[in-house]
C-alpha positions in Angstrom: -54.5 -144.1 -47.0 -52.1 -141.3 -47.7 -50.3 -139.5 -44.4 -49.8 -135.6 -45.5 -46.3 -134.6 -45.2 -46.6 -132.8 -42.2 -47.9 -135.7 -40.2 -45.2 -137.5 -41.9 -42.8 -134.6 -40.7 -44.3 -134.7 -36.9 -43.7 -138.8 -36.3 -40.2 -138.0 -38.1 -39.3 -135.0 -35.5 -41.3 -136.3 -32.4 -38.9 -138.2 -30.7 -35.9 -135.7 -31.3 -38.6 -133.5 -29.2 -39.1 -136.6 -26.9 -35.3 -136.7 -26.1 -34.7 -133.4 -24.9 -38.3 -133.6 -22.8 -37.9 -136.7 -20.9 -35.1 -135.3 -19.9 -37.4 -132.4 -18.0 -36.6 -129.8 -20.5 -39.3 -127.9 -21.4 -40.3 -127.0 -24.9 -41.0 -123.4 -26.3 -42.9 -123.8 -29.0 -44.0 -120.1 -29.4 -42.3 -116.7 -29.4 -44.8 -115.7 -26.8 -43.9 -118.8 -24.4 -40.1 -117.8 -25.2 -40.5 -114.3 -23.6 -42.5 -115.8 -21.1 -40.0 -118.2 -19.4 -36.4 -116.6 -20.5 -37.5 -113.4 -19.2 -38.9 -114.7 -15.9 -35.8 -117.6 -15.8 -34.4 -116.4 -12.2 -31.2 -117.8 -11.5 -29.4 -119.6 -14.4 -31.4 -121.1 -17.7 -30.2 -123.8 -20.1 -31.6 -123.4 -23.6 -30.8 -126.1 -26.0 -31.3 -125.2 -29.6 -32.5 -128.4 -31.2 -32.1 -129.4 -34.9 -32.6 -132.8 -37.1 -29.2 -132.8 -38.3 -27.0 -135.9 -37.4 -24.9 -134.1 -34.7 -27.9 -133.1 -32.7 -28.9 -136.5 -32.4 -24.9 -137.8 -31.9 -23.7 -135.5 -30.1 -25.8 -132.5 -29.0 -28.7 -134.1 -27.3 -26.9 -137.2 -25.8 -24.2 -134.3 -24.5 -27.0 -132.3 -22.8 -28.3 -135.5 -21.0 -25.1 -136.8 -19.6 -24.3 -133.0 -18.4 -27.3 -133.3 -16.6 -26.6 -136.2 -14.9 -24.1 -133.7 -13.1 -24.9 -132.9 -9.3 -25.2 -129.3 -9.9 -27.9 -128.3 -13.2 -29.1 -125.2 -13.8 -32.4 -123.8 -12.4 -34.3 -123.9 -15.5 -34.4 -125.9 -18.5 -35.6 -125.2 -22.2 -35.3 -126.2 -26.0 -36.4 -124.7 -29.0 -36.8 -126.5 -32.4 -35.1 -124.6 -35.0 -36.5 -125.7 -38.9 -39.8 -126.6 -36.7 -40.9 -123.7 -34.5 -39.1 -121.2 -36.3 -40.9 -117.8 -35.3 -39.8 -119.7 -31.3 -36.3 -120.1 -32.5 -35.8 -116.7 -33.9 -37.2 -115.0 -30.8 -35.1 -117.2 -28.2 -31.7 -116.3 -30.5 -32.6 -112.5 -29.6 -31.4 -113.6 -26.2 -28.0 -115.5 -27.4 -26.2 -111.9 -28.3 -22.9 -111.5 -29.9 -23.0 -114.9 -31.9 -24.9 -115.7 -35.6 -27.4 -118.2 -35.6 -26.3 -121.6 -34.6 -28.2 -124.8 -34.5 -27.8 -127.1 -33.0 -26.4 -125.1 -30.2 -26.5 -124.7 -26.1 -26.9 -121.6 -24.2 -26.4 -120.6 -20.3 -27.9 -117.6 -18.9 -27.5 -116.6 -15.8 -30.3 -113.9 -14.3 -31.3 -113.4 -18.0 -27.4 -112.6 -19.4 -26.1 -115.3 -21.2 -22.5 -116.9 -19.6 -21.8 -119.7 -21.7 -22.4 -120.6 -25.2 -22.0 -123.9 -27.4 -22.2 -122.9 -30.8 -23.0 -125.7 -34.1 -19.2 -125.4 -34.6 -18.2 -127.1 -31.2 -20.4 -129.7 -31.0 -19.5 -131.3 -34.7 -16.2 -132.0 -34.3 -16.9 -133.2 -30.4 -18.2 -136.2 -28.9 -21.3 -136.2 -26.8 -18.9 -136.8 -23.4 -16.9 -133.7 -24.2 -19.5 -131.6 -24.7 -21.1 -133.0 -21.5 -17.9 -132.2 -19.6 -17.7 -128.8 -21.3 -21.8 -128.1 -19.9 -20.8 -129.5 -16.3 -17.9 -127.0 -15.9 -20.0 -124.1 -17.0 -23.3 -125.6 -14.4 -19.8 -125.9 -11.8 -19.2 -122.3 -12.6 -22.1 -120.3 -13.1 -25.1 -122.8 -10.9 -25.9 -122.9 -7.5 -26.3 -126.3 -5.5 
């Protein structure tokens, strides 16, 4: 029996989903849910751009669970799937002003305005601990206990 390639495609990307959910991150899967929970996010918001390149799984993902390990998190939590849900993606970048497209990447909003940004660039060249240590700084900063 064949599998089609989007079945094929869905056990491929599932657990990259399953990484960032177990974590209690929830998924936007549509442009509608996006505007939805950004819009109403009071307080601050993490959104983590999510990818299937290799520093999304080294670094990015494994970076966002250690930082949320830290005592103070932010109030909400969210991912997107960009190259999966795109029409999601493009509509949560609306939100991340004043940067190009980045994925994978990390965003902070506070009250809807977004406060700190980790763009494709700076997770890279980064290990997972740095860019937890760079995520707890900014929850330190801009989150409430």
């Amino acid at each position: 029996m064949s599998m089609s390639f989007e079945s094929y495609m869905m056990d491929v990307i599932q657990p990259m989903r399953d990484q960032l959910t177990q974590l209690g991150i929830t998924e936007l899967r549509t442009p509608e849910e996006v505007v939805e929970k950004l819009e109403n996010a009071k307080g601050t918001a993490l959104l983590v751009v999510n990818s299937v390149c290799g520093c999304a799984a080294g670094q990015c993902r494994p970076g966002v669970g250690l930082a949320l390990e830290n005592e103070i998190v932010p109030d909400h939590l969210f991912t997107v799937f960009a190259g999966q849900d795109k029409e999601a993606t493009a509509k949560a970048r609306e939100y991340i002003t004043g940067y190009p497209p980045s994925s994978p990447s990390i965003a902070l909003f506070m009250d809807g305005e977004l406060v700190h940004f980790i763009q494709r660039h700076q997770i890279e060249d980064r290990s997972a601990e740095m860019i937890a240590a760079d995520l707890k700084q900014a929850f330190n900063q801009h989150c409430s206990k």
